[in-house]
C-alpha positions as CSV (number, residue, x, y, z in Angstrom):
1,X,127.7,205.5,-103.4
2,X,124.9,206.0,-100.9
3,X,126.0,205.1,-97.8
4,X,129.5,206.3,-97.9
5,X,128.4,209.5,-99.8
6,X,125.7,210.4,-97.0
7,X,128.1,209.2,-94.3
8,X,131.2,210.9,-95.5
9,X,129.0,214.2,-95.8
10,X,127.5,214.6,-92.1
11,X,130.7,216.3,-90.8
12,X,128.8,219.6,-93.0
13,X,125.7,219.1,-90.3
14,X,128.1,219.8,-86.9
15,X,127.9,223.6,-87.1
16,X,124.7,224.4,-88.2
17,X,123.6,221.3,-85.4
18,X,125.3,223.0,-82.9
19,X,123.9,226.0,-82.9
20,X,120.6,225.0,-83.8
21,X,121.3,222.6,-80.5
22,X,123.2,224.0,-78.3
23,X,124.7,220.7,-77.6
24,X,128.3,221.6,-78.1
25,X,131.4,221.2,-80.5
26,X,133.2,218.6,-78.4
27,X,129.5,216.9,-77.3
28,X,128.6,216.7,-81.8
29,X,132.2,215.4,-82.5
30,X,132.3,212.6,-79.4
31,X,128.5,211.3,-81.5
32,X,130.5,211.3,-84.4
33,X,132.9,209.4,-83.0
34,X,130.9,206.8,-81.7
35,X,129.3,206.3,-85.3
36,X,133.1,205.9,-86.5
37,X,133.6,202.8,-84.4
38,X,130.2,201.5,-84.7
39,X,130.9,201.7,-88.4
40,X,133.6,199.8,-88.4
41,X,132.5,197.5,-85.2
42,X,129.3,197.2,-87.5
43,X,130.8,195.7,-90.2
44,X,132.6,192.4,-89.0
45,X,129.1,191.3,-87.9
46,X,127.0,192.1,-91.2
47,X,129.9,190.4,-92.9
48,X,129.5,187.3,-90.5
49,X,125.6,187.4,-91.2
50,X,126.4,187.8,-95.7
51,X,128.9,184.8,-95.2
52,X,126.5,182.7,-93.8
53,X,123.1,183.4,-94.8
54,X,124.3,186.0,-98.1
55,X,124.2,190.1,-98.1
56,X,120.4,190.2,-98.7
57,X,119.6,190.6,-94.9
58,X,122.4,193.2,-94.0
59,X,121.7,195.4,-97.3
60,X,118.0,195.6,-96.4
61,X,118.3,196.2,-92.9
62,X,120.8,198.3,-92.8
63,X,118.8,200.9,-95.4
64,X,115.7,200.9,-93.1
65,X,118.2,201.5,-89.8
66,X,120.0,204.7,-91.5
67,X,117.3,206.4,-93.2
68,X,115.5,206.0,-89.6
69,X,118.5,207.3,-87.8
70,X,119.0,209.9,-90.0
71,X,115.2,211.0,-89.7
72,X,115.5,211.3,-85.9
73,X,118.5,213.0,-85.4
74,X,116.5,216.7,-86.0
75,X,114.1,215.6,-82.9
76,X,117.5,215.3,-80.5
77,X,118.4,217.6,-78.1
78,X,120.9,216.4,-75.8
79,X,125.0,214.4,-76.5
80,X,123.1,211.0,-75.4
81,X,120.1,211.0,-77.9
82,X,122.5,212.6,-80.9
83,X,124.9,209.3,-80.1
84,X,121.8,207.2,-80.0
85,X,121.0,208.3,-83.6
86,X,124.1,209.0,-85.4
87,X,126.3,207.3,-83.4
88,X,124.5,204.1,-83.9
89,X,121.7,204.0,-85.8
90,X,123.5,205.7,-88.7
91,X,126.7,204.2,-88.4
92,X,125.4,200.6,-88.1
93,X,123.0,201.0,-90.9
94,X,125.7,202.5,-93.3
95,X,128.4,199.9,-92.2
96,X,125.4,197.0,-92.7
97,X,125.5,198.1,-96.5
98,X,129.3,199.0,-96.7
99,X,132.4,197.5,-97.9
100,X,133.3,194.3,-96.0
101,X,129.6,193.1,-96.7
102,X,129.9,194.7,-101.0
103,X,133.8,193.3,-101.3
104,X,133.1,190.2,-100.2
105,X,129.5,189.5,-102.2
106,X,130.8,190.7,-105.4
107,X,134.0,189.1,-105.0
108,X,132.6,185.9,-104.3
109,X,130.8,186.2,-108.1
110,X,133.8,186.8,-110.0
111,X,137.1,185.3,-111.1
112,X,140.2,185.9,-109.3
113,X,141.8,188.3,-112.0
114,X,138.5,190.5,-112.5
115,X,138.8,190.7,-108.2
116,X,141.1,193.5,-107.9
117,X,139.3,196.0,-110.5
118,X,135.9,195.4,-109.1
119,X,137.1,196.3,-105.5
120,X,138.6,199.0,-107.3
121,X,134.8,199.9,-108.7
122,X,133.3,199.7,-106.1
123,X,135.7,201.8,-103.9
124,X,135.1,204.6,-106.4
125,X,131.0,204.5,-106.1
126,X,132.3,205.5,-102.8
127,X,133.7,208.3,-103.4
128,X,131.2,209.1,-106.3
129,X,128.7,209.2,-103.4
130,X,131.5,212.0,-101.4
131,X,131.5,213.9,-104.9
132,X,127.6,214.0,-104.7
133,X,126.5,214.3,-101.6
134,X,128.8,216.8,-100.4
135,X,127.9,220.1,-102.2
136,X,124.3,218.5,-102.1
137,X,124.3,218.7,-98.6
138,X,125.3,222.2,-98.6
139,X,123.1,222.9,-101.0
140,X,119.9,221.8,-99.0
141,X,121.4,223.1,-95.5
142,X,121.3,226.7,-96.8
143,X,118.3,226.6,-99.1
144,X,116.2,224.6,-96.3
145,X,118.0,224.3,-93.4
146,X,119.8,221.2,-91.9
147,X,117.0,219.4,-90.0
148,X,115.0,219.2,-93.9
149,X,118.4,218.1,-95.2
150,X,118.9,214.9,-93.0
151,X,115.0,214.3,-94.0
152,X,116.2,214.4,-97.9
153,X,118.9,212.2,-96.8
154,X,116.9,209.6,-95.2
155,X,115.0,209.5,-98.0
156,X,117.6,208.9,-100.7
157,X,119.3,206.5,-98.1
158,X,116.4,204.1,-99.0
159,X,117.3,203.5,-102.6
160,X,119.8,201.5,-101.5
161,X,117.3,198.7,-101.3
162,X,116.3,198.8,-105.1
163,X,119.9,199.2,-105.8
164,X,121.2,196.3,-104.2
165,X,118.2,193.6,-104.7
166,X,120.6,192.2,-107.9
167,X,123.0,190.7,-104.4
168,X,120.0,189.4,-102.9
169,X,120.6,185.5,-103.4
170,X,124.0,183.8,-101.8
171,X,126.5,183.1,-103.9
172,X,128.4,179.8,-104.9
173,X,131.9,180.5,-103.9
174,X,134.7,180.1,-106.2
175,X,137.9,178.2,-106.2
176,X,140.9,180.2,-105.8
177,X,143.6,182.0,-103.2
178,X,144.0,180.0,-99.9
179,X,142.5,177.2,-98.9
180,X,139.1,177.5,-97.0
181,X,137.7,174.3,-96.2
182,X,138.2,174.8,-91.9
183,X,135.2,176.6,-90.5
184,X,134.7,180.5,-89.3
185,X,136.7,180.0,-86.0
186,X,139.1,178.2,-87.1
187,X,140.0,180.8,-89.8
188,X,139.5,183.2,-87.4
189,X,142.0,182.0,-85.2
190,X,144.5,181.1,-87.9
191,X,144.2,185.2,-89.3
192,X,144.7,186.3,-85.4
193,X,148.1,184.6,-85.4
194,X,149.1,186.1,-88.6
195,X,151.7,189.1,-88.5
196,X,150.9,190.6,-91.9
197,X,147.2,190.3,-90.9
198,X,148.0,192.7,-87.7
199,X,149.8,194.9,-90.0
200,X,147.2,194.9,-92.1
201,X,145.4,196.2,-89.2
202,X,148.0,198.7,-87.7
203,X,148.1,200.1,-90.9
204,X,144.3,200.8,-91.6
205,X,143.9,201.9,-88.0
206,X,146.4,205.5,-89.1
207,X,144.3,205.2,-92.5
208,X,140.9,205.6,-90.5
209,X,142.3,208.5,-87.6
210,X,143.2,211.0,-90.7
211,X,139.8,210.2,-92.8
212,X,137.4,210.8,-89.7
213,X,139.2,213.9,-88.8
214,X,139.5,215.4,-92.0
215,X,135.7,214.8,-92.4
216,X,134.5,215.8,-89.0
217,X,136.8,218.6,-88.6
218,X,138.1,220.1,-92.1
219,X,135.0,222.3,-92.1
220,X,136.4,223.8,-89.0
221,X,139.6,224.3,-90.3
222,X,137.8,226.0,-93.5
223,X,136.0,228.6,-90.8
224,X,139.1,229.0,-89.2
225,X,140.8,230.5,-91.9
226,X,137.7,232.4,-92.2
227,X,136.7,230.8,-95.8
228,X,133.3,230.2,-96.4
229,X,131.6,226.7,-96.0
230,X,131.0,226.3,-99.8
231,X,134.9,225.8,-99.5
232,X,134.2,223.2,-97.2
233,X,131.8,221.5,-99.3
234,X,134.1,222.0,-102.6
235,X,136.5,220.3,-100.8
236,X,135.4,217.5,-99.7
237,X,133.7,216.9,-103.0
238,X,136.9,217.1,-104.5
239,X,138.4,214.4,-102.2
240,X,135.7,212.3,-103.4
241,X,136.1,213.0,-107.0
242,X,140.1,212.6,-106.9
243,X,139.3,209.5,-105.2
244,X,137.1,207.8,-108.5
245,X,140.4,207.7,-109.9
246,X,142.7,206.5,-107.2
247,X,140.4,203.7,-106.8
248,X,139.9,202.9,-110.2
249,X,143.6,202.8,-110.1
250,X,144.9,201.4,-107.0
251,X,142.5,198.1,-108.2
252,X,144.3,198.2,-111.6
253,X,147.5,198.5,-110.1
254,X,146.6,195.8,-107.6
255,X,146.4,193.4,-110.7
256,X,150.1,193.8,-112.0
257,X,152.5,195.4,-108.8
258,X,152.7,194.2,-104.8
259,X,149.8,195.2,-102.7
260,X,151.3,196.2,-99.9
261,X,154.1,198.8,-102.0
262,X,150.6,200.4,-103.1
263,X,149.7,200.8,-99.2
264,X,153.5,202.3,-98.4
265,X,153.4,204.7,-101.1
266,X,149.6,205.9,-100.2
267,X,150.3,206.5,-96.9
268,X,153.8,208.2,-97.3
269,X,151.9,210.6,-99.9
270,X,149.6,211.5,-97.1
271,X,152.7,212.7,-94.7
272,X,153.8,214.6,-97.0
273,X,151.0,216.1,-98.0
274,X,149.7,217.6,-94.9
275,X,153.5,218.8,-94.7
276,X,153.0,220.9,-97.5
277,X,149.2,222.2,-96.4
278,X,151.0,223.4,-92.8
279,X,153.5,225.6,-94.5
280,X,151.3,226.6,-97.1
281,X,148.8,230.3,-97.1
282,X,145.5,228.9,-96.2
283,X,143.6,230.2,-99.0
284,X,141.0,228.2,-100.8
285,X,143.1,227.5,-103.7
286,X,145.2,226.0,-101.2
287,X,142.5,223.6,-99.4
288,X,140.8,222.6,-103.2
289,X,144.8,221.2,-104.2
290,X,145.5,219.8,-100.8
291,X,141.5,217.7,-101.3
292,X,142.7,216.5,-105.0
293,X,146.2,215.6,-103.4
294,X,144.5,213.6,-100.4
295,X,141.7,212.0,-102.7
296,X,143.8,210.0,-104.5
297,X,144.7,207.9,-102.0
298,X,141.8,208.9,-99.4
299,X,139.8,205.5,-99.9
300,X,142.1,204.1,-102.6
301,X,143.9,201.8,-99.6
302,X,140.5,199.6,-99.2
303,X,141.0,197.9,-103.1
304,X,144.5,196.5,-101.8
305,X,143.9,196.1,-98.2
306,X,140.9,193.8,-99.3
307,X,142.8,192.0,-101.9
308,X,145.9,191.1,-99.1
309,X,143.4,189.6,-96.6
310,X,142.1,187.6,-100.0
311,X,145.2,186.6,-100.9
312,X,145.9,185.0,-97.0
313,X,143.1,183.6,-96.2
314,X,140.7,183.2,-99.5
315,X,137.5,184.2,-100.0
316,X,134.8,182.1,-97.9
317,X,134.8,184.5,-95.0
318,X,136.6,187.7,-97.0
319,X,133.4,189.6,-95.6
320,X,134.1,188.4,-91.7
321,X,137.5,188.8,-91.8
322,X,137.9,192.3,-93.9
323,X,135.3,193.8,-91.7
324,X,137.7,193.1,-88.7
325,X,140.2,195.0,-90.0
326,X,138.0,198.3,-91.0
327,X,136.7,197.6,-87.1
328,X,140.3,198.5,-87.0
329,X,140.3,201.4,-89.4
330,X,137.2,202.9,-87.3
331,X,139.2,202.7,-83.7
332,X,141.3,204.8,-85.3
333,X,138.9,207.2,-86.9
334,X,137.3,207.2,-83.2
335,X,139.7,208.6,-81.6
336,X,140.2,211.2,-84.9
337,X,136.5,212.4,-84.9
338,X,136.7,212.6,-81.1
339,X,140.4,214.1,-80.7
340,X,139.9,216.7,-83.2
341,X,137.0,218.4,-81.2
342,X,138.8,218.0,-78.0
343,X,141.9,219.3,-79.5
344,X,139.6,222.8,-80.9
345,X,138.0,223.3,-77.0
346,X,141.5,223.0,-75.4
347,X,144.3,225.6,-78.1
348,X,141.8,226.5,-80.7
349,X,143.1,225.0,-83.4
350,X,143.9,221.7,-85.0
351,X,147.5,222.0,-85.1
352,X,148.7,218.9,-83.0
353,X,145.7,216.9,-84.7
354,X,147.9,217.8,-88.0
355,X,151.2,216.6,-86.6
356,X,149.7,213.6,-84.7
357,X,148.2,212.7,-88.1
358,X,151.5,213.2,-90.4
359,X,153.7,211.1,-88.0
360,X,150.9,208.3,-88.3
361,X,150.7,208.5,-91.9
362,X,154.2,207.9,-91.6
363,X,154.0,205.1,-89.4
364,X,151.9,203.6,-91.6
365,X,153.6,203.3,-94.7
366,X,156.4,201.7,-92.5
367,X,154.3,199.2,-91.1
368,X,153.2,197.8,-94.7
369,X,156.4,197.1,-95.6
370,X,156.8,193.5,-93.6
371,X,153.4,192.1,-95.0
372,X,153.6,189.1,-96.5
373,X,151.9,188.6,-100.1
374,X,151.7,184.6,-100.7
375,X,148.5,182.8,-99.7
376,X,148.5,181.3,-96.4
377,X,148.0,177.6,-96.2
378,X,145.6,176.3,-94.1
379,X,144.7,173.0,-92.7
380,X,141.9,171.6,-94.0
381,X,139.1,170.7,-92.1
């Protein structure tokens, strides 16, 4: 709930920041693009680090570097320093506390038909945390103004130690899904030469280009249509409370129907849905149904992307080998982040981010289609 919520709510800081700054729209949203990828490039190495040694380290650590990163940033003055602190000091500490390293501890604790659900649960803390930290954000940028509000941030960022000191001792890893006895490289290289696993990846690369530039940019868009910002932040907390119950049900689903028909239908829903925003009046009515519409599905794929690399490839290195596919899933939001305030300089407007992002949603859905479900077997070791 805490480090997606925070994370999930800086794209609220880039206005106020840039003016307060001067460092520029397309300066802020290149930052938060770097703290996409390091997000996701993050995570594939705190998983590594939780599969060997257990999540203690990367939970701990990663607190201490956000809540410092996020306690800097009002000292910055210049594109470098901003990337310094959000860009990687946020990013890596959120990612160090994230999902690859939370899926694969809890998952590793629990039998195989409880899996599904608790990704499920955990997804929606997630989006709890959007819910939250959203309007609180707000809140504290207008009452106190934005540098005090990253300070309150920082802050709360550091009950994530307390929280997760229950995961603090490495757990016995259960029997189940695909034989794991061959090493981290070897699995490594058996998962690289696996189609569904790249279309595992193809598809979460589309999934991560239309989250990062609907939370960099959609308060933007809000102040384009000249709404206020309290639309912004109603929005987005909507996304994140629609999404509670997509993730609580994409992991029930996950238990009784195909994984990868749950992915195809997600990420169709998504094309059509920003079909319908385009030719709809841009009125806030019209920005609070398109949010509940998105959040279903907005962090809902994770619970069956997770469980599909389980399924191939077991559970011994889930964290190691799920975090390479949300490396994959923060590419893409790199270049959405980034694109999006490139795309506002050059026409302003975001209206080739929108159709970029509907034919890759569609893409997307298509790509899902060939994954295969049974459980890879593996040589053992």
């Amino acid at each position: 709930m805490v480090t997606v919520g925070v994370r999930l709510s800086l794209g609220l800081y880039v206005s106020p920041m840039n003016t307060a700054t001067g460092i520029g729209i397309a300066g802020i949203s290149f930052a938060m693009a770097v703290s996409q990828f390091v997000w996701g490039a993050s995570q594939p190495v705190f998983g590594a680090v939780a599969d060997r040694y257990g999540p203690a380290g990367s939970l701990f650590g990663g607190a201490a570097l956000m809540a410092l990163g996020l306690a800097l940033t009002p000292f910055v003055h210049s594109e470098l320093a901003l990337t310094v602190t959000v860009g990687l000091m946020v990013a890596a500490g959120a990612g160090a506390g994230s999902f690859s390293i939370l899926l694969g501890a809890v998952s590793q604790r629990l039998p195989a038909d409880k899996r599904a659900f608790a990704s499920g649960f955990i997804n929606a803390g997630g989006s709890f945390g959007q819910f939250v930290f959203a309007p609180l954000s707000q809140f504290m940028i207008g009452a106190y103004g934005w540098a005090t509000a990253l300070f309150g941030l920082a802050a709360m960022t550091l009950l994530t130690i307390p929280l997760s000191w229950p995961l603090r001792h490495k757990a016995e890893h259960p029997a189940g899904g695909a034989a794991v006895s061959v090493g981290m490289g070897e699995q490594l290289r058996i998962a690289l030469r696996d189609r569904s696993y790249w279309c595992l990846h193809a598809g979460f690369f589309t999934c991560g280009f239309h989250i990062a530039f609907l939370v960099t940019h959609l308060p933007g868009a809000v102040d384009l249509c000249g709404l206020p910002a309290s639309v912004s932040a109603t929005s987005l907390a909507l996304i994140g409370l629609a999404n509670i119950a997509g993730s609580i049900g994409a992991g029930l689903l996950g238990q009784r129907f195909r994984m990868k028909w749950l992915l195809f239908w997600m990420y169709g829903s998504r094309a059509v849905l920003v079909g319908l925003y385009l030719v709809a009046p841009k009125t806030d009515l019209t920005f609070y149904a398109f949010s509940i519409g998105l959040g279903l599905t907005w962090l809902a794929t994770v619970p069956p992307t997770a469980g599909l690399v389980g399924k191939l490839f077991g559970l011994r290195y889930l964290g190691t080998l799920f975090g390479l596919t949300l490396l994959s899933h923060q590419i893409g939001a790199f270049f959405g982040a980034w694109l999006g305030g490139l795309a506002l300089v050059e026409f302003g407007n975001y209206d080739w981010m929108w159709y970029a992002d509907m034919a890759l949603a569609t893409a997307a859905a298509l790509v899902n289609l060939p994954i295969r479900e049974a459980p890879l077997r593996v040589a053992r070791a």
